[in-house]
C-alpha positions in Angstrom: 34.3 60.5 72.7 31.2 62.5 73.5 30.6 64.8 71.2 30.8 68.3 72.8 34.4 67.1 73.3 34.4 66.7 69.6 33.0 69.8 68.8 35.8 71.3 71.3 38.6 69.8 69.6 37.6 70.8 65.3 36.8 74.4 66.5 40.2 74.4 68.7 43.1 75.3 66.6 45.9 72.7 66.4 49.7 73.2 65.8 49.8 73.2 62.6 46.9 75.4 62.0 48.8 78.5 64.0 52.1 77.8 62.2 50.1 78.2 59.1 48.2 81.4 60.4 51.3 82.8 60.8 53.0 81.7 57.4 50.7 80.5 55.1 53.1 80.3 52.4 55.7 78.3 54.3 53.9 74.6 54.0 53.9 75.4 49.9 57.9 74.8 50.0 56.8 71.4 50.9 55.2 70.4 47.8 57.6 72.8 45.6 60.5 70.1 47.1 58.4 67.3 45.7 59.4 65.9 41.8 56.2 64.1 41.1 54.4 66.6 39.0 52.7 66.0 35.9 51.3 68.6 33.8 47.4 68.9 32.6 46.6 72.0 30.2 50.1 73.4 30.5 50.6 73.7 34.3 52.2 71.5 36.9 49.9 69.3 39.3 51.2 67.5 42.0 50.9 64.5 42.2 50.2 63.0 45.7 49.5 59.5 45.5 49.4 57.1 48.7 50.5 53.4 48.9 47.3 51.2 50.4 49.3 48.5 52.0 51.9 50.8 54.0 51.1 52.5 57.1 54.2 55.0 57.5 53.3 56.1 53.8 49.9 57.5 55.3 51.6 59.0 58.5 54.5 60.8 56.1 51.7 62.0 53.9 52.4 65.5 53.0 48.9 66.3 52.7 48.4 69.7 55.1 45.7 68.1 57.8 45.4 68.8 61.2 47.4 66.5 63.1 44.8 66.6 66.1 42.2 64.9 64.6 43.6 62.8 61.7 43.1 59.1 62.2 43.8 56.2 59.4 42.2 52.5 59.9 40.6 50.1 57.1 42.3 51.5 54.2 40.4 54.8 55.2 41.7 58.3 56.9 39.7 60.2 58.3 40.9 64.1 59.2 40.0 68.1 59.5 41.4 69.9 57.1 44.3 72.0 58.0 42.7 75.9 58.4 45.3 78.6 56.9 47.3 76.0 54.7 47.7 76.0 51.4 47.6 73.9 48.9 48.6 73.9 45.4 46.4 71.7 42.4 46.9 68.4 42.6 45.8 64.7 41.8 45.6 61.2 43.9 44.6 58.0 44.0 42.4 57.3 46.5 38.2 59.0 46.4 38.2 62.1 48.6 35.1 63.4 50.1 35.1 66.7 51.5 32.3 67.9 54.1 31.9 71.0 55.4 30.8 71.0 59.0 30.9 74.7 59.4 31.4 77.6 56.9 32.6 77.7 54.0 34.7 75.5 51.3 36.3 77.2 48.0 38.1 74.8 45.9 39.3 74.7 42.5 37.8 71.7 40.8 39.3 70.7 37.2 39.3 74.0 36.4 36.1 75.1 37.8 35.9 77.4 40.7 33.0 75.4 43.6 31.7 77.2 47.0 31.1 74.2 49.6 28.9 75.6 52.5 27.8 74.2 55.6 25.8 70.4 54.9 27.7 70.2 51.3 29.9 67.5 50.7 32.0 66.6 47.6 32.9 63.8 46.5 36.3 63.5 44.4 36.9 60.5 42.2 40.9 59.6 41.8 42.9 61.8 39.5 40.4 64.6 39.8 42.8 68.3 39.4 41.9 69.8 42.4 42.9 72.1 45.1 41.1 74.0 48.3 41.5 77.7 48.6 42.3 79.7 51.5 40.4 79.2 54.6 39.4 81.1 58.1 38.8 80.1 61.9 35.3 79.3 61.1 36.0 76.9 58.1 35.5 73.2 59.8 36.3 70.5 56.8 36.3 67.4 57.4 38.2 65.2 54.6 37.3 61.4 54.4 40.3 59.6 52.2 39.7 56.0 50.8 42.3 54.0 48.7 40.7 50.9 47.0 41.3 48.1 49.3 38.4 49.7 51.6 36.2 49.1 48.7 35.1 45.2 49.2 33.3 43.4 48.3 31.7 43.3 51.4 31.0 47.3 51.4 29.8 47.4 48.3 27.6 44.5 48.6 25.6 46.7 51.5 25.1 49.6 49.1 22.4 50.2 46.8 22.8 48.3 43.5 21.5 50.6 41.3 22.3 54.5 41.6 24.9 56.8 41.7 27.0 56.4 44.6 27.4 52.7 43.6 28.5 53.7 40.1 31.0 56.0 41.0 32.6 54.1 43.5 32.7 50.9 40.9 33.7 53.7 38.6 36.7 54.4 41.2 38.2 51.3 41.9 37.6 50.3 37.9 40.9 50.6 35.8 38.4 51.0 32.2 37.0 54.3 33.1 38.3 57.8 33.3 38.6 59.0 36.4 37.7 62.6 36.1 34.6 62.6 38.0 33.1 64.9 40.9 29.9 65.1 42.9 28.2 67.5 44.8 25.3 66.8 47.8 23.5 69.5 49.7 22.4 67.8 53.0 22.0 71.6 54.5 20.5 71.3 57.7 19.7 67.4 57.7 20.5 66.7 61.2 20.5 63.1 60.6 23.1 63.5 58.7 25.5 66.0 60.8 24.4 63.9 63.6 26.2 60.3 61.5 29.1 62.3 60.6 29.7 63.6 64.0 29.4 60.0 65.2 32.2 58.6 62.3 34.1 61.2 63.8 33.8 60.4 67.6 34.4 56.6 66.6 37.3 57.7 64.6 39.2 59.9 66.7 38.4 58.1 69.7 39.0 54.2 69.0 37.7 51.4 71.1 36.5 47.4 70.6 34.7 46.7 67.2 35.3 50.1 65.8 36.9 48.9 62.3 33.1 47.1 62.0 31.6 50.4 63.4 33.0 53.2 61.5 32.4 50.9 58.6 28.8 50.5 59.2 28.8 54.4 59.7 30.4 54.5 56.4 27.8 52.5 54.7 25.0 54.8 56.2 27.0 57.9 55.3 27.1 56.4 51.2 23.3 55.7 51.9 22.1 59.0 52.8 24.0 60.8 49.8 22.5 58.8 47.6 18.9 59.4 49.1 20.1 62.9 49.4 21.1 62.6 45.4 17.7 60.9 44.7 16.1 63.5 46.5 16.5 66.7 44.8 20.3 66.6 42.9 20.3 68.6 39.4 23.1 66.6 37.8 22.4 62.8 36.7 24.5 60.7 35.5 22.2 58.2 34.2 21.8 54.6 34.4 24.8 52.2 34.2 23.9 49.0 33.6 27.2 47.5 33.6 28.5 48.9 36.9 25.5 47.4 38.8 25.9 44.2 37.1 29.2 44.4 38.6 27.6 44.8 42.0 25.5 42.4 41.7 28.5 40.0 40.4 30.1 40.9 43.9 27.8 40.3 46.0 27.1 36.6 44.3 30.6 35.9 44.6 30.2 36.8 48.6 27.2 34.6 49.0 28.8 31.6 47.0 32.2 32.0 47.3 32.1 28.9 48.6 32.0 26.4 45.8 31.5 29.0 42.6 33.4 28.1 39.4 34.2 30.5 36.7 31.5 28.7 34.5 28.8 28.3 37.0 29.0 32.5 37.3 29.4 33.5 33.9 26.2 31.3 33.0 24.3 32.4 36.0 24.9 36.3 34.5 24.5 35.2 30.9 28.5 35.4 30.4 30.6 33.5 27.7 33.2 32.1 30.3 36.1 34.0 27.9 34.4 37.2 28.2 33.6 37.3 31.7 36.6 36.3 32.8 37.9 39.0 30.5 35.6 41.4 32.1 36.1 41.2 35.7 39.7 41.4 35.3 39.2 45.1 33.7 36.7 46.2 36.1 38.1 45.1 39.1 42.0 44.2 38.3 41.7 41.0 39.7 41.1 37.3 38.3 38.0 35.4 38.9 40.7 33.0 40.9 41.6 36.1 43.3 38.2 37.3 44.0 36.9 34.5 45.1 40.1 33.7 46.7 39.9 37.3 48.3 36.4 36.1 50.1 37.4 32.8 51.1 40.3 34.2 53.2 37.6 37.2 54.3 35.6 34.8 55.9 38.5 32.6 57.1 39.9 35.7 59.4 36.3 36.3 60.9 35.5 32.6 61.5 39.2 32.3 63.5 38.4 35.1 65.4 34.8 34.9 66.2 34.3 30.7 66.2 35.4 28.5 68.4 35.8 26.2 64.9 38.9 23.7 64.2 41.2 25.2 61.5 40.6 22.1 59.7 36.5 23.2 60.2 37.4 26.6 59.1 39.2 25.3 55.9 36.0 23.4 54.9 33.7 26.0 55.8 35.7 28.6 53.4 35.8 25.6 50.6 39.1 24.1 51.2 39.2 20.1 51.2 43.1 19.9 51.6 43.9 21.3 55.3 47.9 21.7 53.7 46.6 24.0 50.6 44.0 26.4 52.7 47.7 26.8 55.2 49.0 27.6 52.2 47.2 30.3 50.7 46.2 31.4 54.1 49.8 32.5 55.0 50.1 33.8 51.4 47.5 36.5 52.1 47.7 37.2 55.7 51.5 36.5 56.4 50.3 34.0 59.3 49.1 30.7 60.0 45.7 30.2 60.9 46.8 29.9 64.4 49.3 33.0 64.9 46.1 34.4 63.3 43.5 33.5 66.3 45.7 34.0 69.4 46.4 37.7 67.5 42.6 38.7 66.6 41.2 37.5 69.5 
């Protein structure tokens, strides 16, 4: 997609968007159908949670967006905000970021009223009370959803280890934090920036071969410039974390030695009891030491099928599997496939 087509299609006005310009009020009997609500400080807040691992959850999302331009891959959606709908306070659990590409943006955020205008962006961690207030023609917003999963080890590795995007994503996908965060980034008139987003966009709307790898490489570089944009000029800091970069840093080891890492061998490389940090990674991340690295093996398993001419049994020692019959095993465990099916599918 070239991108005066793109620009076409956001300021074009969908569907949905005139149904809702001509009864705003009508999509709110949506949510007011809905039981999951859970009250914070005495009034109801939807709750409007997403599964990762289903795809029909994210197409029956009841989230007002403009069918037009709404595509989900990786784990990741990206869409354009619906113009004219409304949309009553509520929580999820997946990190929102909000961008305006034109306008304006008024949102309700835990309680505090925000004004978005053209070149901000927000970023929402999960469980944030939030809500987006009436919008015109002119109001372009782009809304970038990601659950969890999208947050490997693999993306996070590419990011900065220290700083505040890093943080608050760790923060995000952690189940020891509260998750009550928001941020707010001024890029204004940064082309660079604009010009990045309108390429995610074009990728995303417009799919071809490699674009899981390239919309995720635009995703790295969008994370990149907020946090030079953050570095830049931002009044708010939240400080130095050490234990969230250690995190990182634990990550990206695991990637880089997944293949014949023990639980001992990390903790002592880190300065870990074996206890504790077996303890700790299982809080910050939800997963075992045993799945992590498990997680990686299979990782690069999938892109050695795909993009090697390799053996399977190759494959299985490359990943760190001795016995052909076990890496089968675990293999179909995680992808629902043998190594084969695997191949003749990705390739």
């Amino acid at each position: 997609m070239q991108r005066d087509e793109l620009r076409r299609r956001l300021y074009e006005l969908s569907e949905s968007e005139h149904r809702h310009r001509k009864d705003p009020d009508k999509g709110l009997l949506i949510f007011e159908q809905m039981n999951r609500t859970v009250n914070i400080t005495g009034s109801p807040v939807y709750i409007l949670d997403l599964d990762p691992y289903s795809t029909q959850a994210w197409r029956d999302s009841k989230f007002p967006a403009n069918s037009t331009n709404s595509f989900h891959i990786n784990q990741m959606t990206i869409r354009q905000h619906s113009r004219y709908s409304k949309i009553p306070m509520h929580i999820h659990n997946y990190v929102e970021i909000n961008y305006v590409y034109s306008g304006q943006c008024k949102q309700i955020i835990d309680g505090k009223h925000v004004t978005l205008r053209e070149g901000d962006l927000c970023m929402l961690d999960t469980n944030v009370p939030h809500t987006i207030l009436d919008t015109t023609e002119d109001d372009i917003i782009i809304n970038l959803i990601m659950l969890k999963p999208f947050f490997t080890t693999g993306f996070l590795s590419r990011l900065a280890t220290t700083g505040i995007i890093s943080n608050f994503i760790v923060n995000a996908i952690s189940q020891i934090h509260n998750h009550n965060r928001h941020i707010i980034f001024h890029t204004g008139n940064e082309t660079s920036f604009k010009e990045t987003m309108e390429s995610l966009m074009c990728e995303t709307f417009d799919p071809g071969f490699c674009s899981k790898e390239i919309i995720e490489s635009y995703m790295v570089i969008v994370f990149s410039k907020l946090l030079q944009s953050f570095q830049g000029g931002q009044d708010k800091d939240y400080g130095d974390d050490t234990g969230k970069a250690n995190l990182i840093r634990i990550l990206k080891y695991l990637e880089d030695h997944y293949k014949d890492v023990t639980l001992i061998s990390v903790a002592g490389h880190f300065n870990f009891h074996p206890n504790y940090f077996s303890s700790y990674l299982r809080k910050a991340t939800g997963r075992t030491f045993k799945e992590l690295v498990q997680i990686q093996r299979m990782t690069s398993a999938g892109l050695l099928l795909t993009n090697t001419s390799l053996t399977v049994e190759e494959v299985a020692g490359e990943v760190g599997y001795n016995n052909l019959g076990f890496f089968y095993k675990k293999f179909v465990a995680y992808y629902g496939q043998t190594p084969s099916d695997y191949r003749k599918q990705h390739r």
